[in-house]
MARPAFI-254591 format. One record per atom (N, C-alpha, C): residue number from 1; residue in three letters; atom name; y, x, z. Coordinates in nm, 3 decimals, always signed. Atoms other than C-alpha are relative to their C-alpha. Layout:
BEGIN
atom resi->NUM&resn->Ala&name->CA&y->Y&x->X&z->Z
...
END
This chain:
BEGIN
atom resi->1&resn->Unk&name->N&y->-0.029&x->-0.046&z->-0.137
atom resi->1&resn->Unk&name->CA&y->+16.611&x->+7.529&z->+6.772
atom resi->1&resn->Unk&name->C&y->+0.044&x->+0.147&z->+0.000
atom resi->2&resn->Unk&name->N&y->-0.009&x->-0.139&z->+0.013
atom resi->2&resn->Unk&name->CA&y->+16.748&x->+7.860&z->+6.872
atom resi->2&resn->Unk&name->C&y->-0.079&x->+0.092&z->-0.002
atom resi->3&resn->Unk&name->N&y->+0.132&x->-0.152&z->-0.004
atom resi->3&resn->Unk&name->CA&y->+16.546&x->+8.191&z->+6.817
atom resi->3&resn->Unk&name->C&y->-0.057&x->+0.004&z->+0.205
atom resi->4&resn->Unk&name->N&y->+0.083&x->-0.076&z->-0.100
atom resi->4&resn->Unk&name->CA&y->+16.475&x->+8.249&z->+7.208
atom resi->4&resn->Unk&name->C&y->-0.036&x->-0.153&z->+0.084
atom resi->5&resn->Unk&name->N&y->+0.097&x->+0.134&z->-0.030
atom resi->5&resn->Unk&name->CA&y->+16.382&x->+7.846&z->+7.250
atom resi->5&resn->Unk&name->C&y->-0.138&x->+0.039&z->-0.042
atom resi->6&resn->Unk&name->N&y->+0.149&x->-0.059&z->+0.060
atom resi->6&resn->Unk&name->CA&y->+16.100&x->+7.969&z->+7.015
atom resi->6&resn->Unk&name->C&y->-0.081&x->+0.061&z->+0.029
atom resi->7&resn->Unk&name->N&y->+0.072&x->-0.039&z->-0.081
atom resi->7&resn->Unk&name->CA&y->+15.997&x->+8.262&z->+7.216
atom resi->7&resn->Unk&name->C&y->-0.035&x->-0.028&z->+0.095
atom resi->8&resn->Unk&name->N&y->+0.076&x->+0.046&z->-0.107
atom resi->8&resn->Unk&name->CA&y->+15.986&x->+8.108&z->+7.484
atom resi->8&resn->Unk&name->C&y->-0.072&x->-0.132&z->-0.004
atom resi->9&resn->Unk&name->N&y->+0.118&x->+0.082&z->+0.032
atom resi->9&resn->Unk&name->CA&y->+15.770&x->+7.827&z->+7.360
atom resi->9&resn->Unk&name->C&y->-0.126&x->+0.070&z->-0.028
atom resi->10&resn->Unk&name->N&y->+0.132&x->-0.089&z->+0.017
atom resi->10&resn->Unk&name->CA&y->+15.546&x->+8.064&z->+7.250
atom resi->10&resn->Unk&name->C&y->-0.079&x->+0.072&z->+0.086
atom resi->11&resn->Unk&name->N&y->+0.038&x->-0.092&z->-0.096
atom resi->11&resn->Unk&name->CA&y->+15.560&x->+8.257&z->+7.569
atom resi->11&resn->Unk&name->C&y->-0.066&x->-0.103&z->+0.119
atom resi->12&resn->Unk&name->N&y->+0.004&x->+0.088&z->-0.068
atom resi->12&resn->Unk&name->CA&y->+15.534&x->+7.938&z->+7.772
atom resi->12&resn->Unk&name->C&y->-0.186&x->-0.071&z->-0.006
atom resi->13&resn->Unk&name->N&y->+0.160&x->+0.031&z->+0.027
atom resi->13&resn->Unk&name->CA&y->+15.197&x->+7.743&z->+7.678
atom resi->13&resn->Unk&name->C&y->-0.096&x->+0.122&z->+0.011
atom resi->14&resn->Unk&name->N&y->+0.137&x->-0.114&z->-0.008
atom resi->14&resn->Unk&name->CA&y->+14.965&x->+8.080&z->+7.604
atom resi->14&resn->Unk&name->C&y->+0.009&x->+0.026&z->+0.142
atom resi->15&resn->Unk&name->N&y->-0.048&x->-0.031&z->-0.163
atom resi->15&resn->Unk&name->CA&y->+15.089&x->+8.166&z->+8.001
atom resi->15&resn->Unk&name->C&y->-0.091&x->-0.052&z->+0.038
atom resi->16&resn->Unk&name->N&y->+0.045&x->+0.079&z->-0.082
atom resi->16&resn->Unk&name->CA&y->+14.964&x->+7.868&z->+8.106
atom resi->16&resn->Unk&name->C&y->-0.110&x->-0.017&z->+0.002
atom resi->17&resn->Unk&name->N&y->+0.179&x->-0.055&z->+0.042
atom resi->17&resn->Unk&name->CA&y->+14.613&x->+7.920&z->+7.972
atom resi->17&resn->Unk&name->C&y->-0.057&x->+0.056&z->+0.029
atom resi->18&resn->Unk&name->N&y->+0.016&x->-0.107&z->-0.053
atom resi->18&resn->Unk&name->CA&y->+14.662&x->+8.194&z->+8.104
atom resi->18&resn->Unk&name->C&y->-0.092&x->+0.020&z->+0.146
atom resi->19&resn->Unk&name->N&y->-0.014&x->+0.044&z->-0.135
atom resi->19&resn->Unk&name->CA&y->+14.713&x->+8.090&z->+8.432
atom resi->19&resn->Unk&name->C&y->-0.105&x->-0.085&z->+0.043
atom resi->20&resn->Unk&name->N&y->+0.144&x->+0.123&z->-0.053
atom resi->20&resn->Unk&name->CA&y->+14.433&x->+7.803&z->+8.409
atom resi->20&resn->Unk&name->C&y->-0.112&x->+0.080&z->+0.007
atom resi->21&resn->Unk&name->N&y->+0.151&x->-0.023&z->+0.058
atom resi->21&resn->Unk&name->CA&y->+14.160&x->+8.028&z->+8.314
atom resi->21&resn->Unk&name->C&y->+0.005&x->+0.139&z->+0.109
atom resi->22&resn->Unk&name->N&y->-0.026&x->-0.160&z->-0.095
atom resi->22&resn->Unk&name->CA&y->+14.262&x->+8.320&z->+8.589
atom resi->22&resn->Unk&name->C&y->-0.095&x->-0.044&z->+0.144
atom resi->23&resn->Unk&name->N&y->+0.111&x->+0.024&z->-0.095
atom resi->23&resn->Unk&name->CA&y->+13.942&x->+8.222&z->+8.811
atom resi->23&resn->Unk&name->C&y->-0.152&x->+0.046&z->-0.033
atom resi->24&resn->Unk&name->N&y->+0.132&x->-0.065&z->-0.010
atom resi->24&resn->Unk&name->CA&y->+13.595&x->+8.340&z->+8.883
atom resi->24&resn->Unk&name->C&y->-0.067&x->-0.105&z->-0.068
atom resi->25&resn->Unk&name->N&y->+0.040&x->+0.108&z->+0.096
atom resi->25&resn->Unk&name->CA&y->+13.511&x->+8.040&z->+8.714
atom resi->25&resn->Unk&name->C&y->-0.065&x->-0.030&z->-0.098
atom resi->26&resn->Unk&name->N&y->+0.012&x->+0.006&z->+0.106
atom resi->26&resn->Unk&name->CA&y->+13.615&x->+8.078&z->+8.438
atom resi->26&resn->Unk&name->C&y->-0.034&x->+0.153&z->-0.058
atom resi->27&resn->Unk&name->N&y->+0.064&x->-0.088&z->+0.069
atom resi->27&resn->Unk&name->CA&y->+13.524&x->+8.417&z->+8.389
atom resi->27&resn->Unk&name->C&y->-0.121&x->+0.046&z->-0.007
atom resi->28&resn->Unk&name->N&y->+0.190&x->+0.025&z->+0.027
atom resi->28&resn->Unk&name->CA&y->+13.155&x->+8.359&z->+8.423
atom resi->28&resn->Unk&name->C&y->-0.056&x->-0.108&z->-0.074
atom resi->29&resn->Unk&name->N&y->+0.004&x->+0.070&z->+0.130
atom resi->29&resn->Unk&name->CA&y->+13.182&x->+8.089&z->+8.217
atom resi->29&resn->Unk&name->C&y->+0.042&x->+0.055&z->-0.149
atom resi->30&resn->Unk&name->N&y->-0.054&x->-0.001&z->+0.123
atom resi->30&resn->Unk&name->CA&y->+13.373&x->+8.216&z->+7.923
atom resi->30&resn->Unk&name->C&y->-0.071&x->+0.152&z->-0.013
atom resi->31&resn->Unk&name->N&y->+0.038&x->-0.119&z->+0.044
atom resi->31&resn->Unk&name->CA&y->+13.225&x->+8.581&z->+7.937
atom resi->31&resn->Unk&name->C&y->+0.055&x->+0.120&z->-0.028
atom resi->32&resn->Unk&name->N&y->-0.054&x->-0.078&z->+0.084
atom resi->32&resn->Unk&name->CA&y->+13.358&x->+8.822&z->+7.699
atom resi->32&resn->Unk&name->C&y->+0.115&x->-0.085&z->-0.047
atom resi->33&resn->Unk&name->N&y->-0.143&x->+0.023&z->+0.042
atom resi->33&resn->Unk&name->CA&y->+13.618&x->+8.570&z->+7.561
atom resi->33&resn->Unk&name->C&y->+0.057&x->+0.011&z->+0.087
atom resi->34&resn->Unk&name->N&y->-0.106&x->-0.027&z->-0.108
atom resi->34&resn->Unk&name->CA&y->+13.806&x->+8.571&z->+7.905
atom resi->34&resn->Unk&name->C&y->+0.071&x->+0.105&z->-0.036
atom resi->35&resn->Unk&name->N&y->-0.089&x->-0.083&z->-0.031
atom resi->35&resn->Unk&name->CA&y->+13.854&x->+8.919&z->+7.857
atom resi->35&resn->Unk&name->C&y->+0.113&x->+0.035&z->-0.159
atom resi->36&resn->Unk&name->N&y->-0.075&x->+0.010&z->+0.146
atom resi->36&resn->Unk&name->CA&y->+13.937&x->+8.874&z->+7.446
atom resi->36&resn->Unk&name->C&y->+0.173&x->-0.061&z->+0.096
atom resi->37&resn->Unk&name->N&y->-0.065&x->+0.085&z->-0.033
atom resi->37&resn->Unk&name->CA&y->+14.148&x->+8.564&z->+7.589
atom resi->37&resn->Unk&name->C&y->+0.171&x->+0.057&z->+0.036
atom resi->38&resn->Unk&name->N&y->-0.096&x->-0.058&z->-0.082
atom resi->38&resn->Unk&name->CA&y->+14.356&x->+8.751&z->+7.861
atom resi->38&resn->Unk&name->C&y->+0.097&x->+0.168&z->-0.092
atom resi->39&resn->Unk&name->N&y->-0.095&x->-0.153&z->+0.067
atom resi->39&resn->Unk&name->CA&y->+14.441&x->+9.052&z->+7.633
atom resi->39&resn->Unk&name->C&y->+0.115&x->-0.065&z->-0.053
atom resi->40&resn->Unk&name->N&y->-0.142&x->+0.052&z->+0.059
atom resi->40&resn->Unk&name->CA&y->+14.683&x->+8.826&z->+7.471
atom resi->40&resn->Unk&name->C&y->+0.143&x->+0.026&z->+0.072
atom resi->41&resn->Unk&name->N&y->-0.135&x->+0.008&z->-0.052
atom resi->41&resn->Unk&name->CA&y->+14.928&x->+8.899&z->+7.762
atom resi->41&resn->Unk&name->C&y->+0.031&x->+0.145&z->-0.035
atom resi->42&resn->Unk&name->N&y->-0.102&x->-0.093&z->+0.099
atom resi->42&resn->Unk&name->CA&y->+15.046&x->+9.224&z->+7.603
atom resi->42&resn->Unk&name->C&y->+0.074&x->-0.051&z->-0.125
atom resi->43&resn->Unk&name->N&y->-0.075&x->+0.064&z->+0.104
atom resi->43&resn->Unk&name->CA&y->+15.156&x->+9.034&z->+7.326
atom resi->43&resn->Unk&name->C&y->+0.091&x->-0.136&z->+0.040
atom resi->44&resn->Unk&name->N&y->-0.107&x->+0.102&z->-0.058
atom resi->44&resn->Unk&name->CA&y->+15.320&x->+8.749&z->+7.560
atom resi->44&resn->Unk&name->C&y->+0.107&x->+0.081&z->+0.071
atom resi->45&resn->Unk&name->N&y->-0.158&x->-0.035&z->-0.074
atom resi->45&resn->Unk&name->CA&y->+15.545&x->+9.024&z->+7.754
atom resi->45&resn->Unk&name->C&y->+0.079&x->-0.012&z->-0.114
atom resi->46&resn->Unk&name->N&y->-0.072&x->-0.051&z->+0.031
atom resi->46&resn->Unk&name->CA&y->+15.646&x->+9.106&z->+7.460
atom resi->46&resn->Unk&name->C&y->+0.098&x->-0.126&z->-0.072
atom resi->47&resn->Unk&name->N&y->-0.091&x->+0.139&z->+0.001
atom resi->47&resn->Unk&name->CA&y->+15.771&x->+8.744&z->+7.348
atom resi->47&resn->Unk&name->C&y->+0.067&x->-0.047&z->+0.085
atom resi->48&resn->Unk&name->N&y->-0.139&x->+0.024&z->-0.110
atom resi->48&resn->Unk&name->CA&y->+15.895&x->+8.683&z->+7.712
atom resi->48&resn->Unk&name->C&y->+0.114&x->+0.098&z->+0.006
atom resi->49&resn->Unk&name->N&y->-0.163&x->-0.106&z->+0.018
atom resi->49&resn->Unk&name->CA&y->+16.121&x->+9.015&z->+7.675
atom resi->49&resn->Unk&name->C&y->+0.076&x->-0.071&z->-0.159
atom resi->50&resn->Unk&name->N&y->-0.070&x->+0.066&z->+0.085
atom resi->50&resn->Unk&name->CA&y->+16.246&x->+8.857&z->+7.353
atom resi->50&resn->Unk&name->C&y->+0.045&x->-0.141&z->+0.028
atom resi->51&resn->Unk&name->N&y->-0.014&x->+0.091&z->-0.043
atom resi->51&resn->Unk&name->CA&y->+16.267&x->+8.546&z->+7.480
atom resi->51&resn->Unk&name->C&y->+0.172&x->+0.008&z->+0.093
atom resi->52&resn->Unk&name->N&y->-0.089&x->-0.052&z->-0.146
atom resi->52&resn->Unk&name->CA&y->+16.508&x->+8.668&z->+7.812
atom resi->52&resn->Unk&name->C&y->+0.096&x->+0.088&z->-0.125
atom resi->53&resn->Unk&name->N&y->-0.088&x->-0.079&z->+0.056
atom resi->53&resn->Unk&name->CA&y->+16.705&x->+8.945&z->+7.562
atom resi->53&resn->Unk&name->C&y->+0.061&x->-0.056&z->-0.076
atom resi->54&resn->Unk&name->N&y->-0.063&x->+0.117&z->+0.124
atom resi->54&resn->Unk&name->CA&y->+16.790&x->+8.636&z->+7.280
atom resi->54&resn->Unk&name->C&y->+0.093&x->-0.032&z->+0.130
atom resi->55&resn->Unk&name->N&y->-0.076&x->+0.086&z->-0.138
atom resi->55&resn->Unk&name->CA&y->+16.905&x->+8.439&z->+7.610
atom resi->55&resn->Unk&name->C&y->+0.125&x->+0.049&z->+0.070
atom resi->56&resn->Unk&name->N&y->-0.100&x->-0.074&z->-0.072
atom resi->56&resn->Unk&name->CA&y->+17.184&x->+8.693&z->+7.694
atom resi->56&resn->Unk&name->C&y->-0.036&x->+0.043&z->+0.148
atom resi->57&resn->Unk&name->N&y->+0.034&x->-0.018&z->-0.086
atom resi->57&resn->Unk&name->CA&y->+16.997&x->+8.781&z->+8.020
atom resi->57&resn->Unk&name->C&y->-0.021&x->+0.173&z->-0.014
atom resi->58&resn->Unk&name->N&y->+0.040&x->-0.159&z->-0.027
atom resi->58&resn->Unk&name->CA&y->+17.090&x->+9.162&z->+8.027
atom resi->58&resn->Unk&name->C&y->-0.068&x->+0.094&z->+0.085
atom resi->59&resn->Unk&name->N&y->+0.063&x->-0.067&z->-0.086
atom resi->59&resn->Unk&name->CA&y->+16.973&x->+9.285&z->+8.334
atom resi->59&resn->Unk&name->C&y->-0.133&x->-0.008&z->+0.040
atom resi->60&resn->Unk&name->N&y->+0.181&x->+0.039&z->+0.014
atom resi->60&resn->Unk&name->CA&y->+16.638&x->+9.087&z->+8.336
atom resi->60&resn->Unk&name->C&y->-0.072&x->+0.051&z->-0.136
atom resi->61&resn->Unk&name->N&y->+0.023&x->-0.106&z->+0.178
atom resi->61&resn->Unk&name->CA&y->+16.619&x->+9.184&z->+7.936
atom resi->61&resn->Unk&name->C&y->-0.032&x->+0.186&z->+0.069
atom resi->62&resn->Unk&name->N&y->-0.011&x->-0.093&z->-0.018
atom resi->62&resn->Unk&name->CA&y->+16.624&x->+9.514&z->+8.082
atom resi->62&resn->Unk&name->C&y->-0.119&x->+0.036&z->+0.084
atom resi->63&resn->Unk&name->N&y->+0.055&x->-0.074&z->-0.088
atom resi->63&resn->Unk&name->CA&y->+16.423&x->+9.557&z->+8.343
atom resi->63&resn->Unk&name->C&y->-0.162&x->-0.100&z->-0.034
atom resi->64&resn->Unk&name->N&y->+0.117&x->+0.078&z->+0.045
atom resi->64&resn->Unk&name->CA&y->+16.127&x->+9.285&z->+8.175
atom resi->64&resn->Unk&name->C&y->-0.014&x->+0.075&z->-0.133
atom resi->65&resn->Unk&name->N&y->-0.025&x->-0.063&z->+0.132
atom resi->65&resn->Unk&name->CA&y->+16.200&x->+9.547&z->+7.866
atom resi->65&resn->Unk&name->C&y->-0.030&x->+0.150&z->+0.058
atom resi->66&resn->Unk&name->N&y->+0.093&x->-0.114&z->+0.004
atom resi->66&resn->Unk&name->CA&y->+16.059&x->+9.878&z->+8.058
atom resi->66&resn->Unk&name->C&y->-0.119&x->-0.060&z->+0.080
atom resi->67&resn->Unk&name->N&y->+0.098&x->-0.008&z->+0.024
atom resi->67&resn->Unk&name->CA&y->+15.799&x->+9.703&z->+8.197
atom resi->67&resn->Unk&name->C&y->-0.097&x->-0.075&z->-0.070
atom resi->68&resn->Unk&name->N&y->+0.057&x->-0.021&z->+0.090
atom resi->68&resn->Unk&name->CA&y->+15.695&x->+9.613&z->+7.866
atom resi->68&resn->Unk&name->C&y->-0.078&x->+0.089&z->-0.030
atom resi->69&resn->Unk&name->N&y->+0.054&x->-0.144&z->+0.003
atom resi->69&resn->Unk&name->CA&y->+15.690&x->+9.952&z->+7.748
atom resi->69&resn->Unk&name->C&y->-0.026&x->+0.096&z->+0.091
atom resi->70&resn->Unk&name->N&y->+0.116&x->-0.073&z->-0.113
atom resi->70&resn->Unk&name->CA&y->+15.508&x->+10.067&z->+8.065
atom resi->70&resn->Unk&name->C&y->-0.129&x->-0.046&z->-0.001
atom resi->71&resn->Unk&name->N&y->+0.130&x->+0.053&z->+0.029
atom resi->71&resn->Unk&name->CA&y->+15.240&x->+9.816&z->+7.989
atom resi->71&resn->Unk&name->C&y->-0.052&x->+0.035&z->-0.127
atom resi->72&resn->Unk&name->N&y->-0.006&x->-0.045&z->+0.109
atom resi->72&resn->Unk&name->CA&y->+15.234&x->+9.894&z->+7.647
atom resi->72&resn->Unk&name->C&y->-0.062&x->+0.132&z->-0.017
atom resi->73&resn->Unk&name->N&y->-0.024&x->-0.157&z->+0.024
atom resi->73&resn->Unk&name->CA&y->+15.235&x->+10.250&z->+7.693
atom resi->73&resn->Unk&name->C&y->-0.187&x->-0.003&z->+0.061
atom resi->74&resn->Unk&name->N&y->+0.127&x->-0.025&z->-0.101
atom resi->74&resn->Unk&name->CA&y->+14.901&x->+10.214&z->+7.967
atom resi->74&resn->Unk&name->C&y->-0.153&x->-0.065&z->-0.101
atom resi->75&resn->Unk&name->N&y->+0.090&x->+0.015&z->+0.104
atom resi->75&resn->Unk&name->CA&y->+14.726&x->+10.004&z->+7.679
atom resi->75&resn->Unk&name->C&y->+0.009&x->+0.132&z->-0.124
atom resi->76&resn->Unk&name->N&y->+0.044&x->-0.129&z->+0.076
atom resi->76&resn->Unk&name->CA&y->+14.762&x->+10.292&z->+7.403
atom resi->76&resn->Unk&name->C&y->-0.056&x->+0.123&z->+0.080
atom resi->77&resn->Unk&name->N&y->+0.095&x->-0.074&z->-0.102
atom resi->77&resn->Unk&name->CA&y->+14.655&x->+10.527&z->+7.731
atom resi->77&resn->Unk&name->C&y->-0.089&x->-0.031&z->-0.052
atom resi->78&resn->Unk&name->N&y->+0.168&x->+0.099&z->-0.092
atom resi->78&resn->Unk&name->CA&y->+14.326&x->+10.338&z->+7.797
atom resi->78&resn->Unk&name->C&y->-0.016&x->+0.047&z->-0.136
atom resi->79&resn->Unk&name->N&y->+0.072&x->+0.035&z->+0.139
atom resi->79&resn->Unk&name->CA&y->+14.273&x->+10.310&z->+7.400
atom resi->79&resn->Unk&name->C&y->-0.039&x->+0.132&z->-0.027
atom resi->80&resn->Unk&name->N&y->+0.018&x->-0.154&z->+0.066
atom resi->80&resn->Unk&name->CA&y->+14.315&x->+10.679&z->+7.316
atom resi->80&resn->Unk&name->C&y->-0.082&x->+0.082&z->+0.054
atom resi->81&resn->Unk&name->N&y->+0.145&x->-0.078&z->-0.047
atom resi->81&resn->Unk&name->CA&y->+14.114&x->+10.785&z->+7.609
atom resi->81&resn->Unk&name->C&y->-0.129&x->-0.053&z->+0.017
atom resi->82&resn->Unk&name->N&y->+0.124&x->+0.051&z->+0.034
atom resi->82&resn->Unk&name->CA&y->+13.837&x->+10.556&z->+7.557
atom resi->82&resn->Unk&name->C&y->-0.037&x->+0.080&z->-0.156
atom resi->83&resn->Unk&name->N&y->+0.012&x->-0.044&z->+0.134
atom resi->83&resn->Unk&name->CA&y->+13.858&x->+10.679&z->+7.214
atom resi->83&resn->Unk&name->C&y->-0.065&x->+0.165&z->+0.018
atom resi->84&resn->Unk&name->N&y->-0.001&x->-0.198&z->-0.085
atom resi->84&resn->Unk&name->CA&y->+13.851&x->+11.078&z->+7.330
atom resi->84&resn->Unk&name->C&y->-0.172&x->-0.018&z->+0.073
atom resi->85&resn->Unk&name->N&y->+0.057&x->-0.054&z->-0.064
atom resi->85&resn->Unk&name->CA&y->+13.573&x->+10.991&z->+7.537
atom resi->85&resn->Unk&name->C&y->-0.194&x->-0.026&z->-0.063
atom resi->86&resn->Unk&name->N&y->+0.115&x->-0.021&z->+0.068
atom resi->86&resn->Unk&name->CA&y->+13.315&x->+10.868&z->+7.279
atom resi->86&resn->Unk&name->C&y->-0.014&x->+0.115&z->-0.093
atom resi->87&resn->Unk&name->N&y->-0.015&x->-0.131&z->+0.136
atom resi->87&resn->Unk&name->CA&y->+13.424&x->+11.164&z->+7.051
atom resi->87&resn->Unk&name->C&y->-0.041&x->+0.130&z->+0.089
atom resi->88&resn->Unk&name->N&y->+0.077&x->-0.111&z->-0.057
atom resi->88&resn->Unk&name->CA&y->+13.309&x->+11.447&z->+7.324
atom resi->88&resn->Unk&name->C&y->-0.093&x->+0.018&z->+0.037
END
């Protein structure tokens, strides 16, 4: 199949897991994995922006491609100042 069939198989199912488990539900059931679980969607934009940019979709490629790297950017935030704030 083509390369951005692939990403978006990849991007497609984990979503939807996503999407099932996005209740009070399930996050008093599952605990701590929910929030393991749900971290995965930094690593699904970044298969749906590959997904959309394979696809010839420039202007969506584009604008699903900064806010990637705006989400991206807010996770190394968070990390570095969690990090910073056990070190003072």
């Amino acid at each position: 199949p083509p390369l951005f069939e692939v990403f978006g198989f990849l991007t497609l199912y984990p979503m939807t897991l996503l999407f099932l488990t996005s209740n009070d539900i399930s996050v008093r059931k599952m605990g701590k994995w929910w929030k393991r679980l749900h971290s995965l969607a930094y690593l699904l934009t970044w298969t749906l922006f590959l997904h959309v940019a394979l696809n010839e979709g420039e202007l969506w490629a584009m604008v699903i491609g900064i806010f990637v790297l705006l989400e991206t950017g807010s996770l190394v935030y968070f990390f570095f100042k969690q990090k910073t704030k056990y070190i003072s």
